[in-house]
C-alpha positions, -999 to 999 in steps of 0.1 A, spaced: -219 -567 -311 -197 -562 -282 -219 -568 -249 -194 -558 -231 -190 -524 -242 -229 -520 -245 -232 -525 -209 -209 -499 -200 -224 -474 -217 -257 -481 -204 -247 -479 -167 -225 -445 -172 -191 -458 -171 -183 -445 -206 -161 -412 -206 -168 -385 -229 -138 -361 -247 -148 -332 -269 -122 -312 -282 -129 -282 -309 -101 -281 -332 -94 -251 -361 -111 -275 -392 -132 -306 -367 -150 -306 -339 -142 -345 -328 -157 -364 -298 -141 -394 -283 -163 -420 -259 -137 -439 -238 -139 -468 -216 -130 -477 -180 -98 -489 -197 -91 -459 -214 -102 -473 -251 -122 -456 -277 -156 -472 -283 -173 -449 -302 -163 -412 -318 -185 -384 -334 -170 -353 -353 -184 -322 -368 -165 -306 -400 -163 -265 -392 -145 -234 -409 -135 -202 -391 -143 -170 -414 -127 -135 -420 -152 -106 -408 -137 -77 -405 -102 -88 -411 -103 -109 -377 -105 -144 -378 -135 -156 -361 -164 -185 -356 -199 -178 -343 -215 -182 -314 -241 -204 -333 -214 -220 -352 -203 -231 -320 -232 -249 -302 -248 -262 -335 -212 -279 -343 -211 -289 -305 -249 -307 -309 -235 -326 -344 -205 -336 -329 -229 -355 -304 -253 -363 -322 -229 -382 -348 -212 -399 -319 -248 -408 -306 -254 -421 -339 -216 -448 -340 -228 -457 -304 -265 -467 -317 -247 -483 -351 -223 -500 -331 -240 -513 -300 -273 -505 -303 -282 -485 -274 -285 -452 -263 -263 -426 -241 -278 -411 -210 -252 -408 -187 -215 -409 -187 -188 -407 -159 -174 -377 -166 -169 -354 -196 -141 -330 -204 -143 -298 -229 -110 -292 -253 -105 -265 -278 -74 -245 -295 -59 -225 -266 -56 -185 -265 -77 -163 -279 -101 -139 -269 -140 -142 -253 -151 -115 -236 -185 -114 -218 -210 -85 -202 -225 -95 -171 -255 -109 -192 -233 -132 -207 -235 -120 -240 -200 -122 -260 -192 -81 -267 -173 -87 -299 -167 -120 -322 -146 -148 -311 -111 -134 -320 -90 -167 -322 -55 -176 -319 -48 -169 -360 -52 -134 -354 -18 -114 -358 -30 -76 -348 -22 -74 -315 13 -67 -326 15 -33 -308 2 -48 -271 21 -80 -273 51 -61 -276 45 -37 -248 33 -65 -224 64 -86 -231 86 -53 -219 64 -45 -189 67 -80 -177 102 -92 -190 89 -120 -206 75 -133 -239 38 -126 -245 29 -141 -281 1 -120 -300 -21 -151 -299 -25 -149 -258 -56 -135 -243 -39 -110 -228 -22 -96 -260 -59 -97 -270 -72 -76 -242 -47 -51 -242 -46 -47 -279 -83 -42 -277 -74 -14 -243 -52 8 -268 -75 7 -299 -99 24 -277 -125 -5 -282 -158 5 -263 -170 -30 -252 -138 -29 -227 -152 -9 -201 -183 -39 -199 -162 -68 -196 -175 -93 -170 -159 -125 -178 -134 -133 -202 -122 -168 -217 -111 -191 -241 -131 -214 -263 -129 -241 -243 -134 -220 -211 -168 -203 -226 -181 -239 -236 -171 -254 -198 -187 -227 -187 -221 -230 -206 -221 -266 -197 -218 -264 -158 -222 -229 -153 -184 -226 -136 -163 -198 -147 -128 -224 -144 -101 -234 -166 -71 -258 -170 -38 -247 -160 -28 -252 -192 -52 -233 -210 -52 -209 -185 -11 -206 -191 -23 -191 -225 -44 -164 -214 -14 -152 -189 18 -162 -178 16 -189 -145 38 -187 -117 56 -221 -114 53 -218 -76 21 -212 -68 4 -224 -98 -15 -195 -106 -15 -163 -126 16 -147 -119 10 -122 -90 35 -99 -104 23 -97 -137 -14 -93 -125 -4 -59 -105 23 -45 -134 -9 -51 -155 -35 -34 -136 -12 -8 -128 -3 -2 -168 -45 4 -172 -52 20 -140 -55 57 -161 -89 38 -177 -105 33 -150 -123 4 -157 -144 -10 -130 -127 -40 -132 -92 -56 -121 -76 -85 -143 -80 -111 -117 -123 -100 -113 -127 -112 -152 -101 -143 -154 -113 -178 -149 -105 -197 -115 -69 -215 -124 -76 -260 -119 -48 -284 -122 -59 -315 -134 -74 -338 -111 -93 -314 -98 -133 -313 -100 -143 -285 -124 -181 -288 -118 -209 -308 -127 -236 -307 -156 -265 -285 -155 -299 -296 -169 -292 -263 -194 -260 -275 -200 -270 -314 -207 -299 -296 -228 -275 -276 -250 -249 -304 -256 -278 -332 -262 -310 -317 -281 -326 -353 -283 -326 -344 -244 -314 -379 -236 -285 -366 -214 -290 -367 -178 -274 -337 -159 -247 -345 -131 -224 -354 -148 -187 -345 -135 -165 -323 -156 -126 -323 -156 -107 -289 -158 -114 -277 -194 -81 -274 -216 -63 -262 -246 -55 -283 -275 -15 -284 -264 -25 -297 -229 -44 -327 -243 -16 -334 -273 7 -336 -243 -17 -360 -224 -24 -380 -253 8 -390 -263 17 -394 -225 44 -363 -223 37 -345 -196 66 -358 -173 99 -338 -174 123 -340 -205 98 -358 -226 82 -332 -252 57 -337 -284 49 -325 -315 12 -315 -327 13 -312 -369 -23 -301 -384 -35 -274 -397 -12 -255 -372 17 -273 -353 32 -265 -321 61 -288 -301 57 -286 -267 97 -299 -245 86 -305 -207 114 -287 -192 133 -295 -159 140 -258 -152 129 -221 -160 153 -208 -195 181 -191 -193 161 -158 -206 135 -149 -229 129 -160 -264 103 -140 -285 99 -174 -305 97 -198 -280 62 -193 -250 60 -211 -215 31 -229 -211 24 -256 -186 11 -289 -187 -23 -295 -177 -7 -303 -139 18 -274 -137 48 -282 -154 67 -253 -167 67 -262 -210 86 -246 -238 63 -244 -267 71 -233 -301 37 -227 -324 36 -223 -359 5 -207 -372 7 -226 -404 14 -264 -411 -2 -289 -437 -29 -263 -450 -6 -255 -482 8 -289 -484 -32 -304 -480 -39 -277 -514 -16 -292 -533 -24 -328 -529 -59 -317 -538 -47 -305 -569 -30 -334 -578 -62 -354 -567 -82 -329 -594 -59 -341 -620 -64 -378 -615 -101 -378 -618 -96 -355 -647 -84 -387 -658 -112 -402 -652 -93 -426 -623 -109 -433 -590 -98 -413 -561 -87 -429 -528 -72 -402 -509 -51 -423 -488 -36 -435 -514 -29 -403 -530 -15 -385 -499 5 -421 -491 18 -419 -528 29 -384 -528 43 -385 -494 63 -420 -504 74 -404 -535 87 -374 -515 118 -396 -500 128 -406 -532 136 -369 -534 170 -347 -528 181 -347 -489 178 -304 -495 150 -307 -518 171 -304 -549 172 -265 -540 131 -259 -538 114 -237 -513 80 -241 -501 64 -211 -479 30 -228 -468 23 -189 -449 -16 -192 -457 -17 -168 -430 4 -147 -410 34 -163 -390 47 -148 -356 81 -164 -355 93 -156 -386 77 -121 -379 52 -121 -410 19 -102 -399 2 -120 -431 10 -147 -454 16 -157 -491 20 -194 -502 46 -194 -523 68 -218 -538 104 -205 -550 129 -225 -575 155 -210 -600 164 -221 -632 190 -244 -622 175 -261 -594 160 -304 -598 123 -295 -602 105 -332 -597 75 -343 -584 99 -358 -553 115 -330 -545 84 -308 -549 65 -326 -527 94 -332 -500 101 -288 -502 59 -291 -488 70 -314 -465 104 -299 -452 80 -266 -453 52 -276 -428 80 -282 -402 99 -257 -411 97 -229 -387 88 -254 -357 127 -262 -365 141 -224 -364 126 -223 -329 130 -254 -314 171 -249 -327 176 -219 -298 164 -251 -275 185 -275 -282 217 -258 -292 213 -230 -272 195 -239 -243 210 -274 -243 180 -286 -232 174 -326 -229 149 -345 -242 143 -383 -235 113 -387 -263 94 -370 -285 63 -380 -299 49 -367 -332 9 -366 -336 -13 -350 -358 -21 -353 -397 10 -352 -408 18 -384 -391 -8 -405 -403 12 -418 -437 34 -445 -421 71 -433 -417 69 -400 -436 61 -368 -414 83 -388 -390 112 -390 -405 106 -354 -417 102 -342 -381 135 -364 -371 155 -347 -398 145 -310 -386 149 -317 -354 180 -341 -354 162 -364 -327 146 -396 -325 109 -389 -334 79 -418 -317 48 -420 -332 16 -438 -314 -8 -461 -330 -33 -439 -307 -18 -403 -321 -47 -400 -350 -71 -400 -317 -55 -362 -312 -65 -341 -283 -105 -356 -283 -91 -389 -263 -62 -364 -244 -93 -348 -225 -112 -377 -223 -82 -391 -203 -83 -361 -183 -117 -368 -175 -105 -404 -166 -77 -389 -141 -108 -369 -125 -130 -401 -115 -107 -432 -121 -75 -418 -102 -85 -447 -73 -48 -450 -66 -41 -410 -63 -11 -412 -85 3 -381 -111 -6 -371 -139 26 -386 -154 20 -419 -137 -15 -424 -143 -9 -419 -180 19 -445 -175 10 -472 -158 -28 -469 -161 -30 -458 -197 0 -467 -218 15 -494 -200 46 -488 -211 42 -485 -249 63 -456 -261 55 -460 -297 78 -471 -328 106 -444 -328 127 -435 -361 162 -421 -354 173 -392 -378 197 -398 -410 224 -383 -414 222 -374 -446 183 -358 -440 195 -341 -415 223 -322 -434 203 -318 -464 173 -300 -441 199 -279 -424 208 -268 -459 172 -263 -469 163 -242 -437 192 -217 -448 184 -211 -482 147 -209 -463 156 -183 -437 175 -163 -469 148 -168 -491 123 -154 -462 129 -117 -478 107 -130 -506 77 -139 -486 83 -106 -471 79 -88 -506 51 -107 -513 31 -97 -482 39 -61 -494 23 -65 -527 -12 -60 -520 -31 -78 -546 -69 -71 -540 -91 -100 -529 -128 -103 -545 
């Protein structure tokens, strides 16, 4: 047993990261050396009511209490001893979204999250009123969308959040938010780091015939760069995260963010033309730009990083959920076989196999659209896989047109950045499921995106140990440095990651395989028409 490491948990020195991603809930413990000690995780599932994509408030906390508990459980397993204290703690979840609260703090309607696609109608105003692209996923697109349905709760609206936000806010009682987070609820003003003024007033102005009692700014959450202190831990709060009531209260708590904020911290792109991709269950790249774009881009949203840097993001609803269905189909067959099942090895066989494929894919299609997909302007989605008689149907090629597919559309946007925005980029970093078969998704991601692709040993630790760092900038920052330098010098030392360039021959057989995809996208709108009825 590592003394060592015992010791520092039981004299508070451990930091805590907890970020709530779309499938896990996953809790990192980190030490004064920013290392994982310990980790905890909670499996969830959002569900359908009402044609809105949602999770419970229950669902919510009791995940929240596993999560803990199961990390409670490595630290007891691993070093025999209990937590009761811990130098700071920092809340995560998947950004945008919509949390709206009376002024008894009860939630007014379901958690609607970022997967929801019917706020079509608002986004599309908004983005005219302000000149500037609102994606349907923000809060805002939520809220307004929610205004011209004529939704009754509206008028009762005290506070509203995101997931990570509402949780923060349980915890210490603080209605605050990271910049970053807070950069998907409404557009940030590069200058002043803070809601844009402008937009705030065209807003207001826009819903003044309601007459609500509120204004915009009354019901959004204070704006924090990182750094900042973002409250401490109530007894209710330390009570609600810990239910073995172990948990001492006092705890500090970094800004909370948004699941891009802490990819970006995690694989240490936050400075200026560095960027990263984020390939799970839904992907997003996210290029640290040195200046504002040249205009607009309905597929491409500005975001910060969690200290204020103005970030081209490109998310993709969908990613490896098809791809993830498949393999399980082919993991149904082997033990219909009757052989054992490691599911590493499957997903590192099929993945493997997948190179040996065409460079295009032997003329396959994969549409992984489990649901709908803004930038390719599908309001619902059909998995389908398209071939014609003459094309080189193989288990490679199959499995590399799933492949090509999960990073497809991240590759029609991020394409307006670099060959029509020109933009510069000195590294990007791939993390995420996709990434965990050595070599693979990377060299995937380098083909779409024609650019050398880094991948971390620390990049399966995901956003959990992002915010936990976060926490660590909040109380170990002794030397007052940046964001970008702490994470430098105090956190990755230099290590960038192992980096695959693109080939040139999988990069000219992708950009052949994204044409016939952007042709072939008139099918997956055919299919979306025809309604077939759901039992």
């Amino acid at each position: 047993m590592d003394t060592n490491t015992k010791s520092i948990i039981e004299s508070g020195k451990a930091i805590l990261g907890i970020e709530f991603g779309s499938t896990r809930i996953k809790a990192v413990l980190i030490d004064p050396e920013n290392k994982p000690i310990a980790q905890g995780s909670h499996v969830w599932e959002n569900q359908l009511i009402d044609g809105l994509w949602t999770y419970s408030i229950d669902a919510i906390w009791s995940g929240l209490q596993d999560c803990y508990a199961d990390l409670c459980a490595d630290v007891k397993k691993q070093y025999d001893t209990e937590i009761q204290s811990l130098a700071a703690i920092g809340i995560s979840a998947m950004m945008h979204g919509y949390m709206a609260f009376n002024d008894k703090e009860e939630i007014l309607v379901p958690f609607r999250t970022w997967r929801n696609t019917n706020t079509g109608i608002a986004a599309a105003a908004l983005s005219e009123a302000f000149v500037y692209n609102i994606p349907l996923r923000w809060s805002i697109s939520h809220l307004y969308q929610a205004i011209l349905n004529g939704e009754p709760h509206v008028k009762d609206i005290d506070y509203l959040t995101t997931l990570a936000g509402y949780v923060h806010w349980q915890l210490t009682g603080q209605k605050v938010l990271g910049i970053g987070d807070a950069s998907g609820m409404l557009p940030i003003d590069p200058e002043t780091k803070n809601y844009s003024a402008e937009m705030v007033e065209k807003f207001d102005k826009m819903i003044a015939p309601k007459g609500f009692s509120w204004k915009l700014t009354d019901i959004l959450p204070k704006v924090l760069l990182a750094g900042k202190n973002a409250g401490f831990l109530t007894p209710e709060g330390a009570k609600k995260l810990d239910v073995s009531g172990r948990l001492k209260a006092g705890i500090p708590l970094c800004p909370p963010e948004g699941d891009a904020g802490t990819g970006m911290v995690a694989t240490n792109a936050v400075k200026q033309r560095t960027g990263n991709v984020s390939a799970g269950t839904s992907s997003f790249s996210m290029i640290v730009l040195e200046k504002e774009l040249s205009r607009p881009y309905e597929v491409i949203d500005m975001v910060t990083t969690p200290d204020g840097s103005l970030v081209a993001m490109v998310h993709c609803n969908n990613c490896t959920s098809d791809l993830n269905a498949w393999v399980n189909l082919f993991k149904e067959y082997q033990e219909l076989l009757g052989v054992p099942v490691d599911m590493n090895e499957v997903f590192g066989k099929l993945y493997n196999h997948a190179l040996e494929g065409d460079p295009d894919c032997g003329g396959l299609i994969s549409y992984n659209y489990i649901s709908g997909e803004p930038v390719t302007k599908l309001a619902e989605g059909r998995p389908l896989v398209v071939r014609s008689a003459n094309d080189k149907f193989n288990l490679a090629n199959f499995m590399r047109a799933h492949l090509y597919a999960s990073v497809a559309v991240l590759k029609i946007g991020n394409d307006i950045l670099f060959n029509e925005e020109k933009i510069k980029v000195d590294r990007i970093t791939g993390h995420g499921g996709l990434f965990k078969t050595k070599g693979v998704g990377q060299r995937v991601l380098a083909a779409a995106l024609n650019s050398p692709i880094s991948v971390m040993e620390t990049a399966g630790e995901g956003g959990a140990w992002g915010i936990a760092l976060l926490g660590a900038y909040l109380v170990n920052n002794t030397k007052e440095q940046s964001l970008a330098d702490f994470l430098e010098e105090q956190v990755f030392a230099g290590n960038t990651g192992v980096e695959i360039q693109p080939d040139r021959e999988d990069v000219a057989g992708f950009n052949a395989y994204i044409e016939r995809y952007k042709a072939g996208l008139l099918i997956e709108e055919a299919a979306v028409k025809c309604k077939i009825s759901e039992s």
